[in-house]
OpenMM code with the backbone's topology and positions (N, CA, C; nanometers):
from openmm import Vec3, app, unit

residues = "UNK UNK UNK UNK UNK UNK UNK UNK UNK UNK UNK UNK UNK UNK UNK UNK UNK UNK UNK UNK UNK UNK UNK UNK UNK UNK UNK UNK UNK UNK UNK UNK UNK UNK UNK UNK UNK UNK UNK UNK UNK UNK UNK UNK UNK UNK UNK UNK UNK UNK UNK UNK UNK UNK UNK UNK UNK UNK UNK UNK UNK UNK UNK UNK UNK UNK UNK UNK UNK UNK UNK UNK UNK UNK UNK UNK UNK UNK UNK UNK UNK UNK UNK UNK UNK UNK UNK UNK UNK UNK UNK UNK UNK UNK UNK UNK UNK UNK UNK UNK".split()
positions = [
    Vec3(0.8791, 2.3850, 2.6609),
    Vec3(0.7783, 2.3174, 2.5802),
    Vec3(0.8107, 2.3262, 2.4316),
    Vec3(0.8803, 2.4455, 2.3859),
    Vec3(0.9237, 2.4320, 2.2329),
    Vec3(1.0110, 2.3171, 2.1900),
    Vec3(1.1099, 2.3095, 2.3007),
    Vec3(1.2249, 2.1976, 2.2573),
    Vec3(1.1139, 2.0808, 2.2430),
    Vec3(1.0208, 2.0285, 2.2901),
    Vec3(0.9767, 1.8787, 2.3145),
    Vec3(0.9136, 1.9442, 2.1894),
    Vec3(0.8632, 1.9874, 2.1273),
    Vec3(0.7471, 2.0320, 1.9858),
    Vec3(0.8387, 2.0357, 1.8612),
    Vec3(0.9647, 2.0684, 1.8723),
    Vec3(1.0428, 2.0421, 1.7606),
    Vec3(1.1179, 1.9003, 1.7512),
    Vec3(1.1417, 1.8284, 1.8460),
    Vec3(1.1885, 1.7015, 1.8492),
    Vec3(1.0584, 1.5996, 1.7609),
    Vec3(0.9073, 1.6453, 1.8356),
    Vec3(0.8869, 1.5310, 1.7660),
    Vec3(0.8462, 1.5198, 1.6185),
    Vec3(0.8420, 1.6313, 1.5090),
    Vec3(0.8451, 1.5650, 1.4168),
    Vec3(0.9687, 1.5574, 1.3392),
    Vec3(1.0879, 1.5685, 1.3649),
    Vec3(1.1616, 1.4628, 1.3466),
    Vec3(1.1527, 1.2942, 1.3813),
    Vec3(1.1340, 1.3108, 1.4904),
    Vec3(1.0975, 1.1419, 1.5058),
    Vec3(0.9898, 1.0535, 1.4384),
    Vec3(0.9076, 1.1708, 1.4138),
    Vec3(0.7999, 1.1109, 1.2984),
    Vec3(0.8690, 1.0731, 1.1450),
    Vec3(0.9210, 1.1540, 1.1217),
    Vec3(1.0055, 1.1402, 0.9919),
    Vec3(1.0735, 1.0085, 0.9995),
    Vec3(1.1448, 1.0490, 1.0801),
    Vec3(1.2845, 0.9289, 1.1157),
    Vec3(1.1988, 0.7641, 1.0785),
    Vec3(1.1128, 0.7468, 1.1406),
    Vec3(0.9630, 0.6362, 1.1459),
    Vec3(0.9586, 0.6221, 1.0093),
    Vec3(0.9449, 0.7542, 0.9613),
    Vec3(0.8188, 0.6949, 0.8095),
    Vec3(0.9190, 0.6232, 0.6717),
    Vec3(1.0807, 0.7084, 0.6973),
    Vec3(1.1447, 0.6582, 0.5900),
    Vec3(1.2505, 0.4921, 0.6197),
    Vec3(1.2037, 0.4815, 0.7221),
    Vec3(1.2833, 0.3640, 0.7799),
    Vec3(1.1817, 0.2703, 0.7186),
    Vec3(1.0585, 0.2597, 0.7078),
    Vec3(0.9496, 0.1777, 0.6564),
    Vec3(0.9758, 0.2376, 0.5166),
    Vec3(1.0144, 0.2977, 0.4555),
    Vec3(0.9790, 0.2789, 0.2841),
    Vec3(0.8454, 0.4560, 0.2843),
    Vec3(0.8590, 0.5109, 0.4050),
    Vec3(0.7217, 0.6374, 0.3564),
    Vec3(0.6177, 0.5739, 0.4428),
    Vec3(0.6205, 0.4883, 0.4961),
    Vec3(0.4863, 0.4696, 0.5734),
    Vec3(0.4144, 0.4180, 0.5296),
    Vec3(0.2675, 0.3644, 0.6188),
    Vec3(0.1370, 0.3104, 0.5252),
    Vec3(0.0692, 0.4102, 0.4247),
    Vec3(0.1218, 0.5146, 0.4204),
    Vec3(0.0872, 0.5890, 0.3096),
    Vec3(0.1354, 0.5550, 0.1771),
    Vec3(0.2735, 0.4804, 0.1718),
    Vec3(0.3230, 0.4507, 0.1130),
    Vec3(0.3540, 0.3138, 0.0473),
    Vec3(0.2840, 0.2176, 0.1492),
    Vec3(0.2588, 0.1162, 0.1655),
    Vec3(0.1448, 0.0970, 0.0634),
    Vec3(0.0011, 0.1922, 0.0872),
    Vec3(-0.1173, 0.2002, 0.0187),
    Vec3(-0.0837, 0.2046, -0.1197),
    Vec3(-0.0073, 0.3015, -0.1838),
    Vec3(0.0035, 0.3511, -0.3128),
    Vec3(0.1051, 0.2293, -0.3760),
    Vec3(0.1871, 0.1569, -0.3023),
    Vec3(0.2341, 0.0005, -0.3413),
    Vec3(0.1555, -0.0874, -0.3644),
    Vec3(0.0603, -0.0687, -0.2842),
    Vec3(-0.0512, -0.2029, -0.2863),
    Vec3(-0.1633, -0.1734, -0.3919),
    Vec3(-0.1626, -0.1057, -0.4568),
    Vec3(-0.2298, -0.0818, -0.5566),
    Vec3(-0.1176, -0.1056, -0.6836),
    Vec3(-0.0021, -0.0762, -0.7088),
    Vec3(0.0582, -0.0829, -0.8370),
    Vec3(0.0664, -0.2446, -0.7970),
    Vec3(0.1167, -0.3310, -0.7282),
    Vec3(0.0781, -0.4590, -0.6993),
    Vec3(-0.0543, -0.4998, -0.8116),
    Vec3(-0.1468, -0.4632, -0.7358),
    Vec3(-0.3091, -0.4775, -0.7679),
    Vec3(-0.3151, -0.4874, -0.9334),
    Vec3(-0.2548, -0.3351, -0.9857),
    Vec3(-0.2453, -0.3109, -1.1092),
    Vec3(-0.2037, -0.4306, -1.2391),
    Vec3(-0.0603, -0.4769, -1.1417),
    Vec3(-0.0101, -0.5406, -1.2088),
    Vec3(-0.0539, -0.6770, -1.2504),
    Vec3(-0.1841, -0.7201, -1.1933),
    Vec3(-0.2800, -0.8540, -1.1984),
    Vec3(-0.3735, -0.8098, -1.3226),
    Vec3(-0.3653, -0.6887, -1.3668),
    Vec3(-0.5367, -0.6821, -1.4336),
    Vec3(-0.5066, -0.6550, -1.5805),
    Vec3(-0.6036, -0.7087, -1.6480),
    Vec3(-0.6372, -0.6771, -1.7945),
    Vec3(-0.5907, -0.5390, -1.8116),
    Vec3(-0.6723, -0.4589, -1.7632),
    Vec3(-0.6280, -0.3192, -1.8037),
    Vec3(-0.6284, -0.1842, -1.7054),
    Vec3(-0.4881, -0.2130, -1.6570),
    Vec3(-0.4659, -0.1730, -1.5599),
    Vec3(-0.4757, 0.0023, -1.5328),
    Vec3(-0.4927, 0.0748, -1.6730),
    Vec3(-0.5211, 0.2324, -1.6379),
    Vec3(-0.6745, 0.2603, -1.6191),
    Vec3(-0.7359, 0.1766, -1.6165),
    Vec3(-0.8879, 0.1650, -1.5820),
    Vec3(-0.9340, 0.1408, -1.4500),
    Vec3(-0.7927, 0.0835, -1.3582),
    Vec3(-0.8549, 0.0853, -1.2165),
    Vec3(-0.8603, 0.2193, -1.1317),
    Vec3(-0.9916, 0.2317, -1.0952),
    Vec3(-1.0197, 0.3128, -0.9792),
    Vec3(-1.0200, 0.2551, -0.8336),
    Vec3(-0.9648, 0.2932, -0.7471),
    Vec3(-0.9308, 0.2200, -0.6198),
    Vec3(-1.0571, 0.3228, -0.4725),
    Vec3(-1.1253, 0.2249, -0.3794),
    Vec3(-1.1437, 0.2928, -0.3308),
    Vec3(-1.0750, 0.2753, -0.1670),
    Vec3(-1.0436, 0.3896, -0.1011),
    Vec3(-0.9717, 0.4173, 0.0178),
    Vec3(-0.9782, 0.2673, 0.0800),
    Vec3(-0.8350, 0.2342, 0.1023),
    Vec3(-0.8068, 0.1199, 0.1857),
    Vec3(-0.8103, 0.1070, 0.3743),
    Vec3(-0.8184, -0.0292, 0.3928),
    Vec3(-0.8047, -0.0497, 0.5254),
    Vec3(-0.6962, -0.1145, 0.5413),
    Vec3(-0.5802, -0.0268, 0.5977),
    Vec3(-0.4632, -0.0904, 0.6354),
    Vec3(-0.4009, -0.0908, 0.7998),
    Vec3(-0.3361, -0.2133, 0.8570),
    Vec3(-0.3302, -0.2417, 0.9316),
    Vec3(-0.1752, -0.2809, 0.9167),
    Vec3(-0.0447, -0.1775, 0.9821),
    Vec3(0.0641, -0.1818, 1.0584),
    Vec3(0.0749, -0.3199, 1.1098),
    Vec3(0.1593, -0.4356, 1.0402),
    Vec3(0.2063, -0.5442, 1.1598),
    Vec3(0.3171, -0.5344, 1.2265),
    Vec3(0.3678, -0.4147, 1.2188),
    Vec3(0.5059, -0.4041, 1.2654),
    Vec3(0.6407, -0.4663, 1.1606),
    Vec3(0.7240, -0.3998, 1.1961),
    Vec3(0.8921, -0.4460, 1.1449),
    Vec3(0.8651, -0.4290, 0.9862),
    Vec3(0.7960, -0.3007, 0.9535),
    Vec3(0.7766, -0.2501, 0.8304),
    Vec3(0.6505, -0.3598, 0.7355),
    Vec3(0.5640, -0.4127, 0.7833),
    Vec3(0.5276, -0.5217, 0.7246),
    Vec3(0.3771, -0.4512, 0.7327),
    Vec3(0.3035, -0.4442, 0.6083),
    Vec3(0.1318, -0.4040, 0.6379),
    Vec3(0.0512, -0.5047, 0.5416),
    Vec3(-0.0750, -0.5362, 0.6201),
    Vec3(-0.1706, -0.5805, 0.5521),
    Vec3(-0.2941, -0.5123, 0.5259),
    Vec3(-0.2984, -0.4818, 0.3445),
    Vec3(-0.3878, -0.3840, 0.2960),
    Vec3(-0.5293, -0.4716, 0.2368),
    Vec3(-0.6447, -0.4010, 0.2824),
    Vec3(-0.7905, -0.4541, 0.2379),
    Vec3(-0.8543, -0.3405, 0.0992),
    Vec3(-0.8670, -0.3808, 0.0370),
    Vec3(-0.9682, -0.2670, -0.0185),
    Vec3(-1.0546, -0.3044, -0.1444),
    Vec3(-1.1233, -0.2143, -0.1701),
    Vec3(-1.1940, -0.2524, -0.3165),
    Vec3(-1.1500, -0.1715, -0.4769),
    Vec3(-1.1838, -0.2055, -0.5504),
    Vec3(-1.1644, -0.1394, -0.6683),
    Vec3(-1.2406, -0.1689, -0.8111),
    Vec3(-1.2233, -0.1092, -0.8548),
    Vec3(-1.3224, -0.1254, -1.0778),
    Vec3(-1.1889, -0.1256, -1.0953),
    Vec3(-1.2901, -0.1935, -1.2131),
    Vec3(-1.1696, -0.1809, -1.3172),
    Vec3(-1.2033, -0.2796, -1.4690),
    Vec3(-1.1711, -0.2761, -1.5809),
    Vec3(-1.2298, -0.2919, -1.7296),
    Vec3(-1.1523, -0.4578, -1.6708),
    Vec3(-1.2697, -0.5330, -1.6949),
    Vec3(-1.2325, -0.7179, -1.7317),
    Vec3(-1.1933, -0.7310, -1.9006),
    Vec3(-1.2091, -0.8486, -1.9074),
    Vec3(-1.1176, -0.8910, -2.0230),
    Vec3(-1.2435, -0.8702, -2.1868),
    Vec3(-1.3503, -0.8339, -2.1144),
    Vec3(-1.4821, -0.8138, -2.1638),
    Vec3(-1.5155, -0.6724, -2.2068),
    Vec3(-1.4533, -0.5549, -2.1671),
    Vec3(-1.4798, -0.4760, -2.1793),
    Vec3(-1.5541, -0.3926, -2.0462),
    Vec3(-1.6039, -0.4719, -1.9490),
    Vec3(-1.7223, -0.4295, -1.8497),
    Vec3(-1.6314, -0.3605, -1.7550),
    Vec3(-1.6866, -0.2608, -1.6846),
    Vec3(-1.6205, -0.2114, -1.5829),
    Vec3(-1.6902, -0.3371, -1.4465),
    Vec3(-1.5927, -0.3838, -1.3669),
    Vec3(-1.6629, -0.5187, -1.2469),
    Vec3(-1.5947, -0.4381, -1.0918),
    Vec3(-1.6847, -0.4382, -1.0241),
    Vec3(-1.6138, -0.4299, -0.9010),
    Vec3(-1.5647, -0.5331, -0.8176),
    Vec3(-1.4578, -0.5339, -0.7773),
    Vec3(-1.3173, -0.6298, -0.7404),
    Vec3(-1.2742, -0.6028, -0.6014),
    Vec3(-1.2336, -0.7206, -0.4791),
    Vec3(-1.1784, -0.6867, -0.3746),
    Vec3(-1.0423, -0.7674, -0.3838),
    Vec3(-0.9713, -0.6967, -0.2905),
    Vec3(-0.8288, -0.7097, -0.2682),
    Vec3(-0.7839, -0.7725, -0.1691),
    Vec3(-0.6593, -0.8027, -0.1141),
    Vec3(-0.6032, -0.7967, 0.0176),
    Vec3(-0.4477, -0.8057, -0.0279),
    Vec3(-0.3737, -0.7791, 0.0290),
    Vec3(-0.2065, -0.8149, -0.0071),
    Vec3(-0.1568, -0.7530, 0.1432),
    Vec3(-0.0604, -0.8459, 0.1294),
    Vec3(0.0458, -0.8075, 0.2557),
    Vec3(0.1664, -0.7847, 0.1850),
    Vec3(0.2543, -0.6372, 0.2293),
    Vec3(0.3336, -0.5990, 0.1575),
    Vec3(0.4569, -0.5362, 0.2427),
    Vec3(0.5621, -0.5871, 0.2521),
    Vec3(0.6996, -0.5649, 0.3490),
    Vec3(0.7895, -0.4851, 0.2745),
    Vec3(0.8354, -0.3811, 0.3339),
    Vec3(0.9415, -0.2799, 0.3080),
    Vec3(1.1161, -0.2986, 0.3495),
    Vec3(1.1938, -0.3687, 0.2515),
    Vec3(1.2929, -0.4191, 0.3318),
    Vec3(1.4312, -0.2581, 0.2825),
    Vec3(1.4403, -0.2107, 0.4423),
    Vec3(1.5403, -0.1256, 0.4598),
    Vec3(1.6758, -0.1787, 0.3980),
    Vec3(1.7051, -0.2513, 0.3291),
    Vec3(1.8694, -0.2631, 0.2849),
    Vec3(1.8371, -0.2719, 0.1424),
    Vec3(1.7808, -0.2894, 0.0778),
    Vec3(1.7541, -0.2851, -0.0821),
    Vec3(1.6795, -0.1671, -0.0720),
    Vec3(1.5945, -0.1153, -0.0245),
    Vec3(1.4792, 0.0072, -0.0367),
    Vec3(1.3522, -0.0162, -0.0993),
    Vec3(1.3353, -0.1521, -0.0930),
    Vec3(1.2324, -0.1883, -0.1490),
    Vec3(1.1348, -0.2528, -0.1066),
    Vec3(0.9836, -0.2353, -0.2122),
    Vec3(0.8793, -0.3224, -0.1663),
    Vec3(0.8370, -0.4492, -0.2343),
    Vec3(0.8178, -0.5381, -0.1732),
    Vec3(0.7877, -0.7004, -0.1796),
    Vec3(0.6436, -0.6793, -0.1683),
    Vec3(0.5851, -0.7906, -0.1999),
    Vec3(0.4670, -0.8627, -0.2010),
    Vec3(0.4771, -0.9793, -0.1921),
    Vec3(0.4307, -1.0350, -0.0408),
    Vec3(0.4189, -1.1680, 0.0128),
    Vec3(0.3061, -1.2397, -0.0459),
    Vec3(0.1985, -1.2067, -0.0558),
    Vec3(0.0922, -1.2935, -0.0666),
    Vec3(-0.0376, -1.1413, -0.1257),
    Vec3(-0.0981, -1.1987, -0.1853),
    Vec3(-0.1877, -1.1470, -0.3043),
    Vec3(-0.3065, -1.1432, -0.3214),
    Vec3(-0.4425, -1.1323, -0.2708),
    Vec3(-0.5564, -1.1953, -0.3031),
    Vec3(-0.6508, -1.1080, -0.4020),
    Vec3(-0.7205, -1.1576, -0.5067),
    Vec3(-0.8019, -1.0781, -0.5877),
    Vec3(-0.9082, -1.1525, -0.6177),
    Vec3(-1.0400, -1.0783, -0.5630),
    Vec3(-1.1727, -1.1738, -0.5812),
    Vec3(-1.2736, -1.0380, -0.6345),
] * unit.nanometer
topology = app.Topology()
chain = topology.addChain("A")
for resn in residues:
    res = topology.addResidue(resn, chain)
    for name in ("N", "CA", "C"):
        topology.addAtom(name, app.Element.getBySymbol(name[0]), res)
């Protein structure tokens, strides 16, 4: 039973860096994304996302956030972006964007 308990988190590992770190990692992308749309981007507070694995490194993230408009006001703001991790560059893309 030890051998099968040390195998698997390697295989967990093996998983998370083949995707770019995982939807953990995915999350903290989809916010500098987010960032990069706003007036003033050290003012956003993000709250915990809903993300959903489509497979072949590809996630689609939901969430909400504040953040200072062009006014000064702090406004609360929703999101969505779908964001792909491509293993031969090491990098993350952003397919599509939504901010309402």
């Amino acid at each position: 039973m030890k051998h099968i308990l040390a195998v698997i988190p390697l295989i967990a590992l093996t998983a998370c860096s083949e995707c770019g770190g995982g939807e953990g990692m995915a999350e903290i992308m989809a916010e500098k994304f987010v960032k990069k749309q706003l007036n003033d981007p050290s003012s956003a507070e993000f709250d915990p996302p809903s993300t959903l694995d489509m497979g072949e490194c590809k996630y689609q993230i939901v969430g909400h956030f504040r953040a200072r408009n062009g006014f000064g006001g702090m406004i609360k703001s929703r999101y969505a972006i779908e964001i792909k991790y491509n293993n031969e560059t090491r990098m993350w893309h952003k397919n599509t964007i939504l901010i309402k």
